[in-house]
C-alpha positions, 0 to 999 in steps of 0.5 A: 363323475367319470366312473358313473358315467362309464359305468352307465355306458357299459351298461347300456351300450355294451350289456354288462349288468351289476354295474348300476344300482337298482334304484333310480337316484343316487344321492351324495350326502354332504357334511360330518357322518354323511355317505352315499343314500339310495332313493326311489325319487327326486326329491325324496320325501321330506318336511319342509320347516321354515327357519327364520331371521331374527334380530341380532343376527340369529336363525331358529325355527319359531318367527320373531315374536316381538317388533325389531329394526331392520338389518341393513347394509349398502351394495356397491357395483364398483366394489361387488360381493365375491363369490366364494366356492359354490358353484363356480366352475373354477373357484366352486366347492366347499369352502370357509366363508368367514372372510366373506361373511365379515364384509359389510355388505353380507348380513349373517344369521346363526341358529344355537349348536344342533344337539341332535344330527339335522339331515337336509335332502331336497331343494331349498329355498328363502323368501324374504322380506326387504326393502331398497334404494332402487328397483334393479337389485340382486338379493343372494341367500346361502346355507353353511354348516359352521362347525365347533372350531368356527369354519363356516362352509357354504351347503348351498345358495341362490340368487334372484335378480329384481327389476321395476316390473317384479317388485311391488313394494307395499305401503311402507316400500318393503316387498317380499323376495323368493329366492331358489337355491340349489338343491342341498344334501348335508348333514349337520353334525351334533355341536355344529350350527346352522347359518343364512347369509344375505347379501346381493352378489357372489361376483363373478359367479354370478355378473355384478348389478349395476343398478341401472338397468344397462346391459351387463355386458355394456353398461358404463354407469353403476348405482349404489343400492341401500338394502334393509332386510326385516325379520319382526312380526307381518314382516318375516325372512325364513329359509325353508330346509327338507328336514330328512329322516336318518 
């Protein structure tokens, strides 16, 4: 980071020239096989192809087609999901999430190994179908690449912070939640796998929910949020990926 921004300095303030490369956006893709690319624009042109939640914690690109119940698991303020790497200024970056993923407050889906090379440029985003107990909720979404030898490391993640006015529950108290994430740049290497956790906090990245409502920074009471997340047909959960050429 610093040798860029010398170098952008000594090219515009100073005039020395072969510094900079020609085109406007320089992109480090992440991941086994990946490298510097050169683009003409942000984001680079892409497919974006959802990939959906499924029963018994799966990930794949076709929806559910058959009914199932819901995953379910409880968030407890006092007890708040950890932020493992990521964005974090002192505790960021890639990281083996395994731990975390073995908490019960954290819902992981996982697609079969890839047999071909998937590149992802882009931003990236889920929406997802859920339900709960309360309506001041958090719902966190993150990407890893898990390899052969089972190490699970994040690519990219979001969370969305919910209150009585941006939740409008429909008939049977499920309501859909969209979640941005942050823009990823990876390559899935052959063998390896995708995976989509859910869960409702990456505490102290982000501040714990009380589920109450009270200021963060204030507020001396918590609640308990019981959260369900459906993936049947009428009522799906995808992430959606900018699948990249190359």
């Amino acid at each position: 980071m610093t040798d860029a921004t010398l170098d952008w300095f000594d090219t515009y303030l100073r005039g020395e020239r072969g510094l900079l490369s020609p085109s406007p956006v320089s992109v480090h893709i992440q991941g086994e096989g990946g490298g510097w690319r050169e683009l003409d624009d942000w984001p680079p042109s892409a497919d974006p192809v959802r990939w959906y939640l499924h029963e018994g914690g799966r990930l794949g690109t076709m929806p559910p087609a058959n009914p199932a119940p819901p995953d379910r698991y409880r968030y407890d303020p006092t007890d708040p999901t950890p932020s493992f790497g990521g964005i974090g200024m002192l505790s960021g970056g890639p990281t083996d999430n395994r731990s975390l993923e073995a908490r019960p407050d954290v819902l992981v889906y996982t697609s079969e190994p890839l047999s071909e090379p998937l590149v992802v440029i882009g931003p990236v985003g889920a929406e997802l179908c859920v339900s709960s107990s309360i309506d001041h909720c958090d719902f966190f979404v993150r990407l890893c690449d898990v390899h052969p030898d089972g190490r699970s490391i994040n690519v990219c993640d979001g969370l969305r912070r919910l209150g009585p006015g941006s939740i409008r529950r429909g008939g049977d108290a499920s309501f859909t939640v969209s979640v941005p994430m942050w823009p990823a740049g990876h390559r899935f290497a052959p063998g390896h796998r995708l995976r989509v956790q859910v869960s409702s906090g990456a505490h102290p990245v982000y501040a714990r929910n009380l589920g109450t409502g009270e200021p963060l920074s204030s507020g001396t009471s918590t609640r308990v949020a019981d959260h369900a997340v459906y993936h049947e047909p009428g009522r799906l959960s995808s992430l959606t990926l900018p699948h990249a050429s190359g």
